[in-house]
KEKEDREN-391832 format. One record per residue (C-alpha): x, y, z. Coordinates in nm, 3 decimals, m for minus. Layout:
N
+---------+---------+---------+
!      c1 !      c2 !      c3 !
+---------+---------+---------+
!       X !       Y !       Z !
...
+---------+---------+---------+
This chain:
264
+---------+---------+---------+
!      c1 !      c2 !      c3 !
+---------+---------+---------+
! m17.854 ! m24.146 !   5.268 !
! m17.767 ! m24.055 !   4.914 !
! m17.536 ! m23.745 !   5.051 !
! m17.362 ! m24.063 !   5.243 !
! m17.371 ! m24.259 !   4.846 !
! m17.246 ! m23.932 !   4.667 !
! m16.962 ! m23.941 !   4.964 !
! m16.854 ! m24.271 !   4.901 !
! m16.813 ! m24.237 !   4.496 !
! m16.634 ! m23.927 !   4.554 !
! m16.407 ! m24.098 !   4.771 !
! m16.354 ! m24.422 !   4.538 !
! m16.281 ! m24.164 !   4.282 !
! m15.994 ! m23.956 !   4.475 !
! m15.875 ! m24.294 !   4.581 !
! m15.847 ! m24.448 !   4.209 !
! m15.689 ! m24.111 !   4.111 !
! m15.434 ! m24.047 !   4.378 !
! m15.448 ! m24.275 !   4.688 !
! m15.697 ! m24.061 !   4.918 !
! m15.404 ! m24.036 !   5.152 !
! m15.363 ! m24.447 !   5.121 !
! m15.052 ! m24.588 !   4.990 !
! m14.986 ! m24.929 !   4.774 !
! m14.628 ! m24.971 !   4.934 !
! m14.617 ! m25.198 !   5.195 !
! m14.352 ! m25.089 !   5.467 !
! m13.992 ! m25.203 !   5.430 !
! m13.783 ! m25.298 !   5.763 !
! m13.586 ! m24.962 !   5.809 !
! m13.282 ! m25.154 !   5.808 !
! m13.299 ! m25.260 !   5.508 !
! m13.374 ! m24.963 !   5.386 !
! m13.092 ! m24.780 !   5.478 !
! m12.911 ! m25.049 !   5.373 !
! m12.998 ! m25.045 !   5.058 !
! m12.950 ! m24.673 !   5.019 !
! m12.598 ! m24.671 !   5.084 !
! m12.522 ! m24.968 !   4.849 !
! m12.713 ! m24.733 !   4.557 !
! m12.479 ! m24.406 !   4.620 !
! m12.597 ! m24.067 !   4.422 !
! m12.408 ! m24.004 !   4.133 !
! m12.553 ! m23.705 !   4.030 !
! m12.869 ! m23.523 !   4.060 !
! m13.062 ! m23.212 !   4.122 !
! m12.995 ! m23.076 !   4.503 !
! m13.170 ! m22.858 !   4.734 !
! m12.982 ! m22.812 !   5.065 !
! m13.109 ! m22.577 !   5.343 !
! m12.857 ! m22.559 !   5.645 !
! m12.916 ! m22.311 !   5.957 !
! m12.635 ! m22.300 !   6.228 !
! m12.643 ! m22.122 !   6.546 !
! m12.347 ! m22.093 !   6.701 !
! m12.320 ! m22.091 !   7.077 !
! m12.114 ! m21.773 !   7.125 !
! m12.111 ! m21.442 !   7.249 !
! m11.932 ! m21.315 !   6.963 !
! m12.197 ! m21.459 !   6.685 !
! m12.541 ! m21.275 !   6.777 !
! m12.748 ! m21.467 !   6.504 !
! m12.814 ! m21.798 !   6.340 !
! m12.628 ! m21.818 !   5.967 !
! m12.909 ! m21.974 !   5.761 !
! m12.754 ! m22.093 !   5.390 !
! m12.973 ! m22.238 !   5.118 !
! m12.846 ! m22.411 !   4.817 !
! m12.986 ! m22.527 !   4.484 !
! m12.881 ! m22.703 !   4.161 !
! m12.719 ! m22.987 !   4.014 !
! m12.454 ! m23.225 !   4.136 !
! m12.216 ! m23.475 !   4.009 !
! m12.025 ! m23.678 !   4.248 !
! m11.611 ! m23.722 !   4.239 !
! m11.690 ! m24.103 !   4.355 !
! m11.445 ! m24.069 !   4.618 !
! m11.138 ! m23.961 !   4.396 !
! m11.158 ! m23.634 !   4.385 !
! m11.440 ! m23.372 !   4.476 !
! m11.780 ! m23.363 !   4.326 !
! m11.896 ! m23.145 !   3.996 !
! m12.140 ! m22.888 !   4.111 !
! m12.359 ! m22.590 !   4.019 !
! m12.516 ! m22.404 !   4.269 !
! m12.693 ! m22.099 !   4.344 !
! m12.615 ! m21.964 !   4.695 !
! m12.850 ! m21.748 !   4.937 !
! m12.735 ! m21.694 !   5.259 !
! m12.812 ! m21.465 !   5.587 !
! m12.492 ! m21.399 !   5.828 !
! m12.453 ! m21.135 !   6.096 !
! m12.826 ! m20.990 !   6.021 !
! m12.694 ! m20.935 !   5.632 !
! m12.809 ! m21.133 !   5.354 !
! m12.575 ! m21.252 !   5.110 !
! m12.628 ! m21.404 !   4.728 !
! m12.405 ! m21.569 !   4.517 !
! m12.289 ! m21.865 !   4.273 !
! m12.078 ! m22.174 !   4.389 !
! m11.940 ! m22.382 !   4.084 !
! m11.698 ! m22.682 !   4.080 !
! m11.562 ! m22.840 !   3.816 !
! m11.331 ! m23.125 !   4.006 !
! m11.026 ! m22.931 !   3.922 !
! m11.123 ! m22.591 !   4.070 !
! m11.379 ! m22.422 !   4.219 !
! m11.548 ! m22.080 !   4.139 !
! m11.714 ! m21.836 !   4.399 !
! m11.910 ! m21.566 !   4.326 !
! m12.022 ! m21.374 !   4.652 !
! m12.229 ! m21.066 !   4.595 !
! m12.124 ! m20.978 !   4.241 !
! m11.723 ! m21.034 !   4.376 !
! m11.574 ! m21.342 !   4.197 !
! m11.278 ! m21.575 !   4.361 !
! m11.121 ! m21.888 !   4.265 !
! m10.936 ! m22.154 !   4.438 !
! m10.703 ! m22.249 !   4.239 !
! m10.612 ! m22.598 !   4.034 !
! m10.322 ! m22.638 !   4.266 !
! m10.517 ! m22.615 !   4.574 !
! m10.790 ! m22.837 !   4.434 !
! m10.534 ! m23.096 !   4.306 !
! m10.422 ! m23.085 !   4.626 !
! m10.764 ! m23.178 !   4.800 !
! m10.815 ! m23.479 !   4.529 !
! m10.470 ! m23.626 !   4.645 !
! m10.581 ! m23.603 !   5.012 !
! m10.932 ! m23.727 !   4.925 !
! m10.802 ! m24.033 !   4.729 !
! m10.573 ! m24.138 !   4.998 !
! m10.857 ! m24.053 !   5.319 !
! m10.970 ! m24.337 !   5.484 !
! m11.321 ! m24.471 !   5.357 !
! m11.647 ! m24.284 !   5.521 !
! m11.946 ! m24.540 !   5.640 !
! m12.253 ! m24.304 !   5.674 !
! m12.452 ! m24.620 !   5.731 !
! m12.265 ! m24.634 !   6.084 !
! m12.385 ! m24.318 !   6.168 !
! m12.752 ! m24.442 !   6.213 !
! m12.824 ! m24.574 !   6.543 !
! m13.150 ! m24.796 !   6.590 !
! m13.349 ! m24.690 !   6.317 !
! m13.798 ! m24.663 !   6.308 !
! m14.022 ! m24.643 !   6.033 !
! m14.186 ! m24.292 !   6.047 !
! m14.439 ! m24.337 !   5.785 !
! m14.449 ! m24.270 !   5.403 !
! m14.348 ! m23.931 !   5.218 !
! m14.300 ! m23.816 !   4.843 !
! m13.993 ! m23.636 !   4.826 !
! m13.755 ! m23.566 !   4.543 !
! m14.066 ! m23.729 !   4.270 !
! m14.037 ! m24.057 !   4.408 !
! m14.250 ! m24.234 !   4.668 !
! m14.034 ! m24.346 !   4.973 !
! m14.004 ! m24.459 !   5.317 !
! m13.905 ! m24.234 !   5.622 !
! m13.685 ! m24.346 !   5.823 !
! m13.544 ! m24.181 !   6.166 !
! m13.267 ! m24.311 !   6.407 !
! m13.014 ! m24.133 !   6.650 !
! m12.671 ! m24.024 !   6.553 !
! m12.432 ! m24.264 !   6.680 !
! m12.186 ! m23.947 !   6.773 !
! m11.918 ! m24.184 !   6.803 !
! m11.931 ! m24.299 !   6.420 !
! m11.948 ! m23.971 !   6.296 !
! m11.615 ! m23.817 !   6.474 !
! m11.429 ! m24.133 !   6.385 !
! m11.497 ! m24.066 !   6.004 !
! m11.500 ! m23.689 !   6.007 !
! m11.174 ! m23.624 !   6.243 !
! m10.962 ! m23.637 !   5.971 !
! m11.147 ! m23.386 !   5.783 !
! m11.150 ! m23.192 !   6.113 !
! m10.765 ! m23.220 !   6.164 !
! m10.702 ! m23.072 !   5.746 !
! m10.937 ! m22.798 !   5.883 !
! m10.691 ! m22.706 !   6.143 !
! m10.932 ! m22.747 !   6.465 !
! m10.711 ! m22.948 !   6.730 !
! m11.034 ! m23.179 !   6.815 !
! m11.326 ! m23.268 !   6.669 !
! m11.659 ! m23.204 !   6.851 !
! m11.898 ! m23.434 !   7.000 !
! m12.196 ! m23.472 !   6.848 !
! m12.533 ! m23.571 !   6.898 !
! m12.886 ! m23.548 !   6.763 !
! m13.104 ! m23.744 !   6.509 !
! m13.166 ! m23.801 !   6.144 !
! m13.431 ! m23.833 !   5.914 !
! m13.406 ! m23.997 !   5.593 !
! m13.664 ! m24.105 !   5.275 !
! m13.561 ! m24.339 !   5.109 !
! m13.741 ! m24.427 !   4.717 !
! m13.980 ! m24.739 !   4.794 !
! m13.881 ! m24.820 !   4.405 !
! m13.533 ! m24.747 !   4.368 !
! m13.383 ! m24.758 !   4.697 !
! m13.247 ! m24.442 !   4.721 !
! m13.191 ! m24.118 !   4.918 !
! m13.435 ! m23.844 !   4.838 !
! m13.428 ! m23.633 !   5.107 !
! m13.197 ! m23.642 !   5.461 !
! m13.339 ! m23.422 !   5.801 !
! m13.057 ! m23.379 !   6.012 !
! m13.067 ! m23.198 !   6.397 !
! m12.766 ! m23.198 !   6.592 !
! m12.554 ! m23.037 !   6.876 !
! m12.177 ! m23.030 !   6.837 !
! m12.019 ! m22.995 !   7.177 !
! m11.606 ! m22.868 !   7.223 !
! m11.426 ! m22.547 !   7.252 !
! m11.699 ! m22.396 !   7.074 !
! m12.054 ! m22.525 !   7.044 !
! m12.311 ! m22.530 !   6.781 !
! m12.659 ! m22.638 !   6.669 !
! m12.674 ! m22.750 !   6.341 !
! m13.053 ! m22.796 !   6.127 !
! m12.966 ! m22.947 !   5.775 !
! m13.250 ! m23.062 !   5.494 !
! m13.134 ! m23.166 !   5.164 !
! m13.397 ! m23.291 !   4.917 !
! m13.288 ! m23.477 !   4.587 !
! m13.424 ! m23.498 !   4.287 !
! m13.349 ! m23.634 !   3.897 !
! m13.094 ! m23.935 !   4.057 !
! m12.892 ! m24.102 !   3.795 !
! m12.961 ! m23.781 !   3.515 !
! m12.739 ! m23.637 !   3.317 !
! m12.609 ! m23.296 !   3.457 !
! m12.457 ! m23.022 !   3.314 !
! m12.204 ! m22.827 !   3.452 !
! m11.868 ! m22.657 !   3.337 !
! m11.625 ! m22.387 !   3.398 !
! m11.797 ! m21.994 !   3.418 !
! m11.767 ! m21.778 !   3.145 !
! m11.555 ! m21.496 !   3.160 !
! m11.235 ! m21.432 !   3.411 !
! m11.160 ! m21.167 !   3.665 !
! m11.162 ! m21.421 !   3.934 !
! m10.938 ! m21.301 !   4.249 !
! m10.770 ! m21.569 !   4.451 !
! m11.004 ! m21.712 !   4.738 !
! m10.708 ! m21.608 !   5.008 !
! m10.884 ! m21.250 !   4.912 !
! m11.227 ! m21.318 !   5.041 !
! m11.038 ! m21.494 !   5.379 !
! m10.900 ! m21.153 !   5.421 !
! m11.188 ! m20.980 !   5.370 !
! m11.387 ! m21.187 !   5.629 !
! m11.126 ! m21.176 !   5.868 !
! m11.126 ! m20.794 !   5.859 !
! m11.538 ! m20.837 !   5.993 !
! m11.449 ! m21.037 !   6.251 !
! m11.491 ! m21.353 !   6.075 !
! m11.229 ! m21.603 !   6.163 !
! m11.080 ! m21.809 !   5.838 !
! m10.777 ! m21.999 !   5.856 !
! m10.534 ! m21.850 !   5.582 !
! m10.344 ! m22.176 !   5.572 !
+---------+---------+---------+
């Protein structure tokens, strides 16, 4: 019996300290939840984004796995975000570091100590076609959504939140980007998404996304992105130094392994 009375303090201690696996948010409807996360869009913060694609072909004998980390600033639409990232990636067996920086006028890419550039023209370029795109609707991309239980993601408390892609929703917003990427039709695409939202601020802190996108050439797609410091000042500018080689160069070079880039 007082093992059993020791038990019980211990356990009204861990549960005045950090919850004993309890929580003291009550559960939100999802849809309201996701709601309210798209009405309180990032503006900048601190980004970790894992992606892993396996393409169903022959020709492609392994998965290309791509992690990204570091801070973000978005273009709000106008033009395309700020960004500082640090880049590991594994293609064709190899891995692969390097440093991704944009700056909303151009955009800096260092691949395994080789530096490239795409140019303010091309950039400029993008911004015009971004301004004028028709607007996106991410919240139309959820299907019916279900509370999944509670998480702590990105330093903030929040909800989890899963629903279907609506496959429909998402190639009616992304076939224009499809058609500037030269594909003649966008895939199908199906799957389901996780998100956690902040029980206190309402907003995104980390997105789970598995899909399948079906056409001439399938894929399966695994995405995680977990964000952290929303609303935080970030700082990010132009690299030091110069020696950076057009980006058509590193097109080239991948198309000489086999790697198919449009030149444009």
């Amino acid at each position: 019996m007082r093992s059993l009375g020791i038990l019980a303090l211990l356990c009204v201690a861990v549960v005045n300290a950090a919850g004993c696996g309890g929580s003291s948010h009550e559960t939100v409807k999802p849809e309201a939840m996701l709601d309210a996360a798209v009405a309180h869009p990032i503006k900048s913060a601190q980004t970790d984004i894992d992606l892993r694609l396996q393409v169903r072909d022959p020709r492609y004998t392994g998965p290309l796995a791509l992690r990204l980390t570091g801070p973000y600033v978005s273009g709000e639409g106008r033009r395309i975000p700020k960004l500082d990232w640090r880049m590991n990636a594994s293609a064709l067996g190899f891995p692969v570091g390097g440093h991704v920086v944009s700056t909303g006028t151009n955009v800096y890419l260092t691949v395994s100590g080789s530096q490239y550039q795409v140019g303010t023209a091309a950039v400029a370029a993008a911004n015009e076609r971004l301004a004028e795109a028709p607007a996106i609707h991410p919240r139309s991309w959820f299907g019916r959504p279900r509370v999944d239980g509670q998480g702590h993601e990105g330093g903030e408390d929040c909800e989890r939140i899963s629903a279907p892609l609506r496959g429909d929703a998402v190639a009616r917003d992304l076939g224009p980007l499809i058609a500037g990427l030269g594909l003649s039709e966008a895939p199908s695409v199906s799957g389901r998404a996780s998100a956690c939202v902040g029980f206190d601020d309402r907003t995104l802190h980390e997105l789970q996304v598995g899909a399948v996108l079906s056409g001439p050439t399938s894929a399966a797609i695994d995405l995680d992105v977990e964000i952290s410091d929303v609303g935080q000042s970030q700082s990010i500018s132009t690299p030091a130094g110069g020696g950076y080689r057009p980006i058509r160069d590193l097109a080239l070079t991948l198309n000489d392994l086999g790697v198919s880039i449009p030149l444009g």
